[in-house]
ROZADO-638761 format. One line per field, with one value per atom (N, C-alpha, C, CB): residue number from 1; residue in one letter; atom name; y negated, x negated, z. Coordinates in nm, 4 decimals, padded with zeros to 6 digits, m for minus. Atoms other than C-alpha are relative to their C-alpha. Glycine has a CB too. Layout:
<nodes>
k	[NUM, ...]
r	[A, ...]
a	[CA, ...]
y	[Y, ...]
x	[X, ...]
z	[Z, ...]
</nodes>
This chain:
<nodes>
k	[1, 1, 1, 1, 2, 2, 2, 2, 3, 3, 3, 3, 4, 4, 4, 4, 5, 5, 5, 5, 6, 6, 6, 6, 7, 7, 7, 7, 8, 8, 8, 8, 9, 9, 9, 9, 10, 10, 10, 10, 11, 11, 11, 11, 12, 12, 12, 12, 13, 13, 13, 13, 14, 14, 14, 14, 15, 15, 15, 15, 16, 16, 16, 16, 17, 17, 17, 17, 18, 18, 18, 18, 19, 19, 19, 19, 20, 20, 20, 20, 21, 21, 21, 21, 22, 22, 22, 22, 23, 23, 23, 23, 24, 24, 24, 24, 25, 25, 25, 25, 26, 26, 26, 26, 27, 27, 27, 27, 28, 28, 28, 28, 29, 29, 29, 29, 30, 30, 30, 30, 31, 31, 31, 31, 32, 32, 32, 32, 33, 33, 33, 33, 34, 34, 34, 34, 35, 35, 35, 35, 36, 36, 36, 36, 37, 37, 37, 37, 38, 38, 38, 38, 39, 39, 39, 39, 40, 40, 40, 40, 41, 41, 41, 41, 42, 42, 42, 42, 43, 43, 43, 43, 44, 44, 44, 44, 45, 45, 45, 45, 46, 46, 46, 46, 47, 47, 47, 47, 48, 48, 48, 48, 49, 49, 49, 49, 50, 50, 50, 50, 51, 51, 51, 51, 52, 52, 52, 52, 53, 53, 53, 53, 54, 54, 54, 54, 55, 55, 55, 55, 56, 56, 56, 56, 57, 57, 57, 57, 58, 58, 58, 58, 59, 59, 59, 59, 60, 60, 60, 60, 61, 61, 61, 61, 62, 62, 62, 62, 63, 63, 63, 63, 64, 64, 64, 64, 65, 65, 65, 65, 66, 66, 66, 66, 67, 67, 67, 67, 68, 68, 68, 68, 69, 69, 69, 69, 70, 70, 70, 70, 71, 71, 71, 71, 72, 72, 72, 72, 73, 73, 73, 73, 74, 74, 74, 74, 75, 75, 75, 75, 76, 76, 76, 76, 77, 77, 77, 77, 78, 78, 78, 78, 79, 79, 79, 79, 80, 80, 80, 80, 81, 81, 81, 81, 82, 82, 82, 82, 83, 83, 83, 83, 84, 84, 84, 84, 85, 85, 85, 85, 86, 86, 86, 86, 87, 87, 87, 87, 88, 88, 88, 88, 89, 89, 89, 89, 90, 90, 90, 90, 91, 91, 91, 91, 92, 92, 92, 92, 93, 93, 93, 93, 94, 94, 94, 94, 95, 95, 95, 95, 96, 96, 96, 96, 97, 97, 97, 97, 98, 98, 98, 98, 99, 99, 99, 99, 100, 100, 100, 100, 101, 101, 101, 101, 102, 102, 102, 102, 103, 103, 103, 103, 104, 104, 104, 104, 105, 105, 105, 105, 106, 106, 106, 106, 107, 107, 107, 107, 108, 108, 108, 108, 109, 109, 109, 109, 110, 110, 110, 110]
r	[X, X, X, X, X, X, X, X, X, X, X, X, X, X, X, X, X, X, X, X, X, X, X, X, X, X, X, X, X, X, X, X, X, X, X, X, X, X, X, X, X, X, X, X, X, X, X, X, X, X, X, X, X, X, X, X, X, X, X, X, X, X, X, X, X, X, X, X, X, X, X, X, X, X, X, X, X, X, X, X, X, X, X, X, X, X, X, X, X, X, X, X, X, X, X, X, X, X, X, X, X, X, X, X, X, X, X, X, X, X, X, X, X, X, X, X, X, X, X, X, X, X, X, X, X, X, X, X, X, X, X, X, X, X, X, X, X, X, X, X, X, X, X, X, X, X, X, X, X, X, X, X, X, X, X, X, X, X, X, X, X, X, X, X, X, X, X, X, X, X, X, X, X, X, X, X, X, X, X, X, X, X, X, X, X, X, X, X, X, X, X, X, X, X, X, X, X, X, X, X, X, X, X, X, X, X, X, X, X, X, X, X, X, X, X, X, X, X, X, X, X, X, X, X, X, X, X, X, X, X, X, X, X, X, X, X, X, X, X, X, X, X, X, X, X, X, X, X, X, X, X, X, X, X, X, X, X, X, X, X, X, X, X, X, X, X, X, X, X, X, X, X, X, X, X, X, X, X, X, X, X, X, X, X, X, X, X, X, X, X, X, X, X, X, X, X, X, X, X, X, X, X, X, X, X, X, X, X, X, X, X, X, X, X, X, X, X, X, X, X, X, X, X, X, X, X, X, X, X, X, X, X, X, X, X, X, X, X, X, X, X, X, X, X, X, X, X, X, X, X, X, X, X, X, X, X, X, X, X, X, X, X, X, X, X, X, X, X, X, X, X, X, X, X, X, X, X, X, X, X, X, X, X, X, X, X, X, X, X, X, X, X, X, X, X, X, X, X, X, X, X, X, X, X, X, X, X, X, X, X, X, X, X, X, X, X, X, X, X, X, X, X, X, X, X, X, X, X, X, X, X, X, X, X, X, X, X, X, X, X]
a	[N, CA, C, CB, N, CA, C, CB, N, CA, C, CB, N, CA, C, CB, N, CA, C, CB, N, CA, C, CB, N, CA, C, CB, N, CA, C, CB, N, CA, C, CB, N, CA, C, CB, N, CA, C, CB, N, CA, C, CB, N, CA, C, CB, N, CA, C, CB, N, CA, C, CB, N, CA, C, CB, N, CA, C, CB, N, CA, C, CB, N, CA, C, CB, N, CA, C, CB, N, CA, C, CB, N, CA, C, CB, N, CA, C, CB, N, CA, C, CB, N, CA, C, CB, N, CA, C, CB, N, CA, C, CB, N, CA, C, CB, N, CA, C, CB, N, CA, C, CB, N, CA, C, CB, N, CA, C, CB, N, CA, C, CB, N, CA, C, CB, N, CA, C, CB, N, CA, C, CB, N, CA, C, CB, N, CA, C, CB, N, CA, C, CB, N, CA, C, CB, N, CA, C, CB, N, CA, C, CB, N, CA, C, CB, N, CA, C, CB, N, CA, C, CB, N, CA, C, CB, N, CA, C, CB, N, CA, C, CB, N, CA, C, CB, N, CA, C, CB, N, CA, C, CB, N, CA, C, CB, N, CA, C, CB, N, CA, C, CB, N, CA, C, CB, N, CA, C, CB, N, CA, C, CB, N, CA, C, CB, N, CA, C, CB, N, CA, C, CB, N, CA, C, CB, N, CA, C, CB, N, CA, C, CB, N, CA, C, CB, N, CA, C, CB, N, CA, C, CB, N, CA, C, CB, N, CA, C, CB, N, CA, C, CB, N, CA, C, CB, N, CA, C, CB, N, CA, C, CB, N, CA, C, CB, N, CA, C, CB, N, CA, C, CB, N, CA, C, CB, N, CA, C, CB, N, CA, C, CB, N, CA, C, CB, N, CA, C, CB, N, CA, C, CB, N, CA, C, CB, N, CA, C, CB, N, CA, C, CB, N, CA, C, CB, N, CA, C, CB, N, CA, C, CB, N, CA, C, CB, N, CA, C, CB, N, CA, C, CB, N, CA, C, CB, N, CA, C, CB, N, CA, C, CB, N, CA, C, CB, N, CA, C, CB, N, CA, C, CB, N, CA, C, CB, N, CA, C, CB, N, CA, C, CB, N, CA, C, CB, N, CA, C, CB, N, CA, C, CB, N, CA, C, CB, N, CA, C, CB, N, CA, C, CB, N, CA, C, CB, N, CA, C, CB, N, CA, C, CB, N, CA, C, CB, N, CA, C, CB]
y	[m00.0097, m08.2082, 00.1429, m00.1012, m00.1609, m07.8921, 00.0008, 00.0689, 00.0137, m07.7587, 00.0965, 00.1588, m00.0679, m07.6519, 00.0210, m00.0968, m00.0708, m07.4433, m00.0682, 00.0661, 00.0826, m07.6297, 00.0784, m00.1499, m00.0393, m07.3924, m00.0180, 00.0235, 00.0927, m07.6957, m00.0151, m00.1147, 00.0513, m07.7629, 00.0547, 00.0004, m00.0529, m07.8029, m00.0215, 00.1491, 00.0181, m07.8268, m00.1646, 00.0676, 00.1030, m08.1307, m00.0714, 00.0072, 00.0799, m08.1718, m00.0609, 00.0622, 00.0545, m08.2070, m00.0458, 00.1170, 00.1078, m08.3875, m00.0967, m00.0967, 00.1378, m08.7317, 00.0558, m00.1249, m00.0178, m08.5425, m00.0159, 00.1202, m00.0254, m08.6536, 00.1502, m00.1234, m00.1218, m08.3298, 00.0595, m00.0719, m00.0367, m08.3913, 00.0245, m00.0771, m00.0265, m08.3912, 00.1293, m00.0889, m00.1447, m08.0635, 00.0981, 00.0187, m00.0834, m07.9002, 00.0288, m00.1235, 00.0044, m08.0261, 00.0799, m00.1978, m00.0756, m07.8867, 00.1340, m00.0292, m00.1569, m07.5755, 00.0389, 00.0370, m00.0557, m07.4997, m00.0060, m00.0798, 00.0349, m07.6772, 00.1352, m00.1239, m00.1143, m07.3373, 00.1224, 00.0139, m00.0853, m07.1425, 00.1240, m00.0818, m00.1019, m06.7846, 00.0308, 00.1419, m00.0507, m06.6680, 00.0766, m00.0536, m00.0790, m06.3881, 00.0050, 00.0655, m00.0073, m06.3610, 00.0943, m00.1398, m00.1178, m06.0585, 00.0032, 00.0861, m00.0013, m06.0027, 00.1314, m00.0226, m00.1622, m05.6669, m00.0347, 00.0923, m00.0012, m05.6242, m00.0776, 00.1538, 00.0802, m05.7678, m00.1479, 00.1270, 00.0958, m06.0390, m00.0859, 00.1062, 00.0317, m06.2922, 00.0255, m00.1103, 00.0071, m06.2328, m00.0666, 00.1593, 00.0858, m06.4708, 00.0664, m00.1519, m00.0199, m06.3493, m00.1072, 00.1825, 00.1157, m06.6245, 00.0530, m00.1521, m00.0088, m06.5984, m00.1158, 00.0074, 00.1478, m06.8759, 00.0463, m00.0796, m00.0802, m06.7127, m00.0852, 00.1044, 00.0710, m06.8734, m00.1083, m00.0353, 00.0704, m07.0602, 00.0444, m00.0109, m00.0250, m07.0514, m00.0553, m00.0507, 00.0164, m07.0108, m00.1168, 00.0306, 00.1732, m07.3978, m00.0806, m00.0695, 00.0778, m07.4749, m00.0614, 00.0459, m00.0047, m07.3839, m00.0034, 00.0229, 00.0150, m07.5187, 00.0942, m00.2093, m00.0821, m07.3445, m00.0584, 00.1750, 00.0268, m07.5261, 00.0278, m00.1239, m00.0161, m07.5631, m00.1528, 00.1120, 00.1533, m07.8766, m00.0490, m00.0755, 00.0303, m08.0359, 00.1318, m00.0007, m00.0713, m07.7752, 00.1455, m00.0596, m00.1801, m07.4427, m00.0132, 00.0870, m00.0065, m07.5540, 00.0631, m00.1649, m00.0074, m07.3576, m00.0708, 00.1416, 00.0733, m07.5429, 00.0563, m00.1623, m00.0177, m07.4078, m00.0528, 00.1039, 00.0958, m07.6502, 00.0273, m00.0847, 00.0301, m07.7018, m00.0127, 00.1261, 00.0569, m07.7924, 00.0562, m00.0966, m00.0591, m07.6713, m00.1172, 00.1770, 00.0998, m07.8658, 00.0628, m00.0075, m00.0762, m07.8641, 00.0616, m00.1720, m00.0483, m07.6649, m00.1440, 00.1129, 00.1095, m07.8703, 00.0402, m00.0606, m00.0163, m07.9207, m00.0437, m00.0265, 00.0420, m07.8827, m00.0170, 00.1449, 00.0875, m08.0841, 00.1441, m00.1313, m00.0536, m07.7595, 00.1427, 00.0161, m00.1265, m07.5149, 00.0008, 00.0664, m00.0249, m07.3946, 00.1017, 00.0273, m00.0801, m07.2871, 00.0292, m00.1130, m00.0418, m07.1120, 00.0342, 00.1334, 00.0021, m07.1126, m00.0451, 00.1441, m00.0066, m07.2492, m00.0154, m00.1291, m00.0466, m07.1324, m00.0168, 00.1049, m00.0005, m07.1353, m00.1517, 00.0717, 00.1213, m07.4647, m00.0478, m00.0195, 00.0030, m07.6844, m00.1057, m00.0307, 00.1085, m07.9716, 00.0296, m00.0149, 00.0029, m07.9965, 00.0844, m00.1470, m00.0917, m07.7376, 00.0063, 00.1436, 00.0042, m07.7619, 00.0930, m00.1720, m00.0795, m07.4951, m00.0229, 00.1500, 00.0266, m07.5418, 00.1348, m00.1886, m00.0929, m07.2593, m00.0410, 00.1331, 00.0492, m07.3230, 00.1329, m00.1219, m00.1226, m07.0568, 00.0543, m00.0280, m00.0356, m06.9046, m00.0164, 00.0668, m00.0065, m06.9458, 00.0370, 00.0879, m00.1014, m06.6358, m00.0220, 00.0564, 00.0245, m06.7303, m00.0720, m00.1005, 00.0189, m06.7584, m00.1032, 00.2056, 00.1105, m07.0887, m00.0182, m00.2055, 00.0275, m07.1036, 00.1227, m00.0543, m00.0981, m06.7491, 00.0014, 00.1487, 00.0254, m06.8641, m00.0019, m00.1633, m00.0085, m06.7395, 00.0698, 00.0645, m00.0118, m06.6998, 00.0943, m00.1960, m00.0753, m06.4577, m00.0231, 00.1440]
x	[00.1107, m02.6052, m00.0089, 00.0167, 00.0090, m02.7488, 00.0274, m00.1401, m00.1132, m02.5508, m00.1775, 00.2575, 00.1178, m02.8959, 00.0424, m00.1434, 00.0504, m02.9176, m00.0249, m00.1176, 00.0889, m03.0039, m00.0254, 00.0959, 00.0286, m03.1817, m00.0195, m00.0469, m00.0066, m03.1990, 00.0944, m00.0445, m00.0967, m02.8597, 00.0382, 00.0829, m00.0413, m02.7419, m00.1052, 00.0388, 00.0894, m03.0521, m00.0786, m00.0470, m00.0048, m03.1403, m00.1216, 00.0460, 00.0946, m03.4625, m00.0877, m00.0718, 00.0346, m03.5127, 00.1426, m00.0963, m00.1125, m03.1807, m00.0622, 00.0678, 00.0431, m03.3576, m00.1267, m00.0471, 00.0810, m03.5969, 00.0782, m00.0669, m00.0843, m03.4619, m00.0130, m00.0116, m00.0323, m03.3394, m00.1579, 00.0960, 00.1379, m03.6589, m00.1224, m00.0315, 00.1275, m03.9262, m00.0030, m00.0091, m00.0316, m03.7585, m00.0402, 00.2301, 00.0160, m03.7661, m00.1828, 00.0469, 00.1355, m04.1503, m00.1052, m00.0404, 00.0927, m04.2542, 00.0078, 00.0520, m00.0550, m04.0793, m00.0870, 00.1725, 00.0909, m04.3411, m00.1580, 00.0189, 00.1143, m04.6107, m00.1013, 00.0364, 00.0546, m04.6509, m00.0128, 00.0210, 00.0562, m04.7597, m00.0427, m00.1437, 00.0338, m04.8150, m00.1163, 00.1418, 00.1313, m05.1918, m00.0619, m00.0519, 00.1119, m05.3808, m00.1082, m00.0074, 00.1297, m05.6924, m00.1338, m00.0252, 00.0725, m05.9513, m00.1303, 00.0595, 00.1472, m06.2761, m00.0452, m00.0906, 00.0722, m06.4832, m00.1201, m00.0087, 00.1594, m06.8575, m00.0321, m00.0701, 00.0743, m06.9016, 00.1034, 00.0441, m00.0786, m06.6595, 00.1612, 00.0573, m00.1139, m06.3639, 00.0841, 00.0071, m00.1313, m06.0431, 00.1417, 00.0502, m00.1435, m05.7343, 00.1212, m00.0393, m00.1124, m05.4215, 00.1346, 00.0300, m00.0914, m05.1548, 00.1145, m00.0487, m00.1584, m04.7483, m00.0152, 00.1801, m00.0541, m04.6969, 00.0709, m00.1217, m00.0976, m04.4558, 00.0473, 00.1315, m00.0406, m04.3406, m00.0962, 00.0922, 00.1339, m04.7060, m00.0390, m00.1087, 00.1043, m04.9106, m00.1167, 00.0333, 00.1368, m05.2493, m00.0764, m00.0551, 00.0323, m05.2954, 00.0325, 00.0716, m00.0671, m05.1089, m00.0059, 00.0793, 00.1368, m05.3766, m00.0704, m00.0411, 00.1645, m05.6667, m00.0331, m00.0859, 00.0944, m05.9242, m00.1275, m00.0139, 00.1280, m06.2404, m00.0704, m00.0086, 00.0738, m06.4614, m00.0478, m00.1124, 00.0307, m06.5055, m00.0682, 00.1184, 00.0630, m06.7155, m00.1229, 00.1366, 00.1215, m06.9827, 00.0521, m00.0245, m00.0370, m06.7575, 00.1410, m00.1053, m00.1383, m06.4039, 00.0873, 00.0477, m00.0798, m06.1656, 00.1200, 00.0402, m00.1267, m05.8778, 00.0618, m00.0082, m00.0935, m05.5855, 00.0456, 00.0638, m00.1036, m05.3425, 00.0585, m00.0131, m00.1017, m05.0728, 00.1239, 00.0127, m00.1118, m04.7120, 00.0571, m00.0074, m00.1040, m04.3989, 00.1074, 00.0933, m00.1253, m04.1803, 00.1379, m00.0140, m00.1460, m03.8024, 00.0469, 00.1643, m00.0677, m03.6272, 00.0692, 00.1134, m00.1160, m03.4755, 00.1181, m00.0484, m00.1024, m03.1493, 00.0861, 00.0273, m00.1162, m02.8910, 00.1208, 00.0367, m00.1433, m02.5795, 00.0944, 00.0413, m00.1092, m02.3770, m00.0243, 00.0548, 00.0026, m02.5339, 00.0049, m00.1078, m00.0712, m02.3922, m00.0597, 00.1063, 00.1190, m02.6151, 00.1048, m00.1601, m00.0931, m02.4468, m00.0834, 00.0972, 00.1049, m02.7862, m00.1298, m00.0224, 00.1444, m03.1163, m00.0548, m00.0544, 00.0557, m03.3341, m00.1661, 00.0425, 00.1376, m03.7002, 00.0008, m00.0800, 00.0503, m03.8566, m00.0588, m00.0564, 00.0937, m04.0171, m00.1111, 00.0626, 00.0066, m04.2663, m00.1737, 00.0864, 00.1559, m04.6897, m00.0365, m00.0588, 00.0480, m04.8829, m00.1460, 00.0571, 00.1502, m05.2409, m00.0160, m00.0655, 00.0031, m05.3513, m00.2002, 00.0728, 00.1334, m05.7467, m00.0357, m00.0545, 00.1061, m05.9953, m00.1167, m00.0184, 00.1643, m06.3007, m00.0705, m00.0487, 00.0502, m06.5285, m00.1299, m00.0382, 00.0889, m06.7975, m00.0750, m00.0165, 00.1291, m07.1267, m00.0563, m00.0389, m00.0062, m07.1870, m00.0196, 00.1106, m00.0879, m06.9790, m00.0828, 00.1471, 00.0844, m07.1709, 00.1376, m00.0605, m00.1311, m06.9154, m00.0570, m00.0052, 00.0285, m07.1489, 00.0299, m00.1031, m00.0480, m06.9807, 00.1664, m00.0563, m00.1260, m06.6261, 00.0687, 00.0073, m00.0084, m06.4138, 00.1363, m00.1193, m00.1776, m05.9892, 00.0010, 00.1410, m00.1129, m05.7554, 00.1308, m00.0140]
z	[m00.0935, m00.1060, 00.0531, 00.1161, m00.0948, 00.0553, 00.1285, 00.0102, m00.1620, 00.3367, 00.0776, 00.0006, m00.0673, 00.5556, 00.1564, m00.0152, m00.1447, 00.8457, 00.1091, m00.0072, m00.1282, 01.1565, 00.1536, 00.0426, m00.1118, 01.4006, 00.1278, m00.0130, m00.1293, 01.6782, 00.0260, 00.0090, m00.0397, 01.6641, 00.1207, m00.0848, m00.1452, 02.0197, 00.0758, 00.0142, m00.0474, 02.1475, 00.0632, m00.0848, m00.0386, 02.3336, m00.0107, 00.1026, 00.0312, 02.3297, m00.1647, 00.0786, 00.1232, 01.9713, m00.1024, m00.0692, 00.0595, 01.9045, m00.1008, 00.1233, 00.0535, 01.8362, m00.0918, 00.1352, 00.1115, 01.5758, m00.1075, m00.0046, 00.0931, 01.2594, m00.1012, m00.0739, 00.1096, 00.9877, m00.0426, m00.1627, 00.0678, 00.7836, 00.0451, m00.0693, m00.0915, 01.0154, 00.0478, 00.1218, m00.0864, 01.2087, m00.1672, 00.0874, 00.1424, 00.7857, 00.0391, m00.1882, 00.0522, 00.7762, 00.1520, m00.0462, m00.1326, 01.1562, m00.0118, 00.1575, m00.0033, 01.1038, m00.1023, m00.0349, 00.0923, 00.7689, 00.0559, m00.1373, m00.0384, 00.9970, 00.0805, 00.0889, m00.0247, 01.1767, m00.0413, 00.0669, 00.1124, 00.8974, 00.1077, m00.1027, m00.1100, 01.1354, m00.1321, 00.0710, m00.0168, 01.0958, 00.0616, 00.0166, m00.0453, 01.1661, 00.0079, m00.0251, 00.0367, 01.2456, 00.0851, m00.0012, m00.0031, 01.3032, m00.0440, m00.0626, 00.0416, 01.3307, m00.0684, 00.1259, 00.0051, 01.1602, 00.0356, m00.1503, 00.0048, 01.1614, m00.1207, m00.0097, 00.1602, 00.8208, 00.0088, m00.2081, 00.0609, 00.8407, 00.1241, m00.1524, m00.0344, 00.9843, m00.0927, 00.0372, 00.1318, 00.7802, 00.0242, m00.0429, 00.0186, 00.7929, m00.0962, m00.0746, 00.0774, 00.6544, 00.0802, m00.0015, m00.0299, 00.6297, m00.0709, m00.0500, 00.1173, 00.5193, m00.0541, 00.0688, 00.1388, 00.2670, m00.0889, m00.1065, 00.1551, 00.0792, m00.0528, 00.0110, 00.0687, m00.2048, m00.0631, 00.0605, 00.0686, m00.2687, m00.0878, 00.0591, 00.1075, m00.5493, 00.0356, m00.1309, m00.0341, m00.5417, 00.0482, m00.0924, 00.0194, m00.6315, 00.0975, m00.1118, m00.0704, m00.3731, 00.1392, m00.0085, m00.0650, m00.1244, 00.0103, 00.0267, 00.0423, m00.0325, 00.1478, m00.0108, m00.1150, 00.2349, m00.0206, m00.0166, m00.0259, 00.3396, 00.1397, m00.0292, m00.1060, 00.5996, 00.0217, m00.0216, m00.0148, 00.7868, 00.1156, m00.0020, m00.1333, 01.0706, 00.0211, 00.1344, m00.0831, 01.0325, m00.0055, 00.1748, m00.0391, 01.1612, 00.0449, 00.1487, m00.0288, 01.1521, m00.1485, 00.0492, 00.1445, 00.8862, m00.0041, m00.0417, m00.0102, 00.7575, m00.1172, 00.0011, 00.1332, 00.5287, 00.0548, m00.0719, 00.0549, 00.3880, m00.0566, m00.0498, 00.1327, 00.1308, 00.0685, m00.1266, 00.0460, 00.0711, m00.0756, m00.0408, 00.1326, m00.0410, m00.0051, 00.0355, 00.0763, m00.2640, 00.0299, m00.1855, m00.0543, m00.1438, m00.1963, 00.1055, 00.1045, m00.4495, m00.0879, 00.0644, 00.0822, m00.7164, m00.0489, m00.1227, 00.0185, m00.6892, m00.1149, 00.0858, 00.1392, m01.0260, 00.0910, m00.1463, m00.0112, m01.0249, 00.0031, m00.1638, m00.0116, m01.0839, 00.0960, m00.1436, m00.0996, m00.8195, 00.1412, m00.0161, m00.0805, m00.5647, 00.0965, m00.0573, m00.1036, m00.2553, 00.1146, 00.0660, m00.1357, 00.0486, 00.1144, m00.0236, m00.1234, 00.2701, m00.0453, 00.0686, 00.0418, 00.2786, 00.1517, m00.1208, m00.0810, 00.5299, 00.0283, m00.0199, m00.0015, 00.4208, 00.0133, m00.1281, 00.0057, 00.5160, m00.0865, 00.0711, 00.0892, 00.3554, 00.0521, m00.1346, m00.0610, 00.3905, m00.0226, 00.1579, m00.0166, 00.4395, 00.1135, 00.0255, m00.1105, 00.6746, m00.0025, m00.0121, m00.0142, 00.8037, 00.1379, 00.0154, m00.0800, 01.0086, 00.0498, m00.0748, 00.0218, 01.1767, 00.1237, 00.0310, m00.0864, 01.3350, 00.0009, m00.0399, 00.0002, 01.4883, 00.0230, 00.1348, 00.0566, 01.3924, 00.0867, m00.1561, m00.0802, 01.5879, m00.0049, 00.0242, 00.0062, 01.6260, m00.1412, 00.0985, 00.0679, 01.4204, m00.1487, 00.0310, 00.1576, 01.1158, m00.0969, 00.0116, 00.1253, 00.7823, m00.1227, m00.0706, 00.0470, 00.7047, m00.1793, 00.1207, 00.0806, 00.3350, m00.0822, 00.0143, 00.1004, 00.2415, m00.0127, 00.0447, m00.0437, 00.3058, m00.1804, 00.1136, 00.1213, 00.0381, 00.0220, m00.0775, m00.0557, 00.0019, m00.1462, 00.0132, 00.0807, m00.2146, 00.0415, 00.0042]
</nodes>
């Protein structure tokens, strides 16, 4: 089994969170930027370790943005031998509600 990190440990108020849930909250706050110019909103998100596929980006309710996705925990071989794991893992939905302004029918990710 993987020997994981536990950044709560000790911590009282999230004792009674079980392991996996604390893995899947800890990816839940995907950090997001977000900046306006004259021509444009621009979002830059960490997801390191995603693939493209792995993210979606729509627009929902009209003028709400929403990135999503999910990272798969690593698959673990029978003969390897991990001495930290750190990156979370788990499902992450992040939502902005968009301005007035915002031309939600030019909405478009890299």
């Amino acid at each position: 089994s993987l020997d994981i990190w536990d950044p709560f440990e000790g911590f009282s108020a999230v004792a009674s969170v079980p392991p996996s849930a604390r893995e899947t909250t800890a990816f839940a706050t995907a950090r997001i930027d977000w900046k306006e110019t004259p021509e444009a909103h621009i979002f830059k998100a960490d997801l390191p370790g995603l693939k493209k596929e792995e993210v979606k980006v729509e627009v929902e309710d009209g003028n709400v943005l929403q990135i999503s996705g999910e990272r798969s925990k690593e698959h673990e071989e029978k003969n390897d031998k991990w001495h930290r794991v750190e990156r979370s893992c788990g499902k992450f939905m992040r939502r902005f509600r968009l301005p007035e302004n915002a031309k939600v029918d030019q909405v478009k990710a890299n």
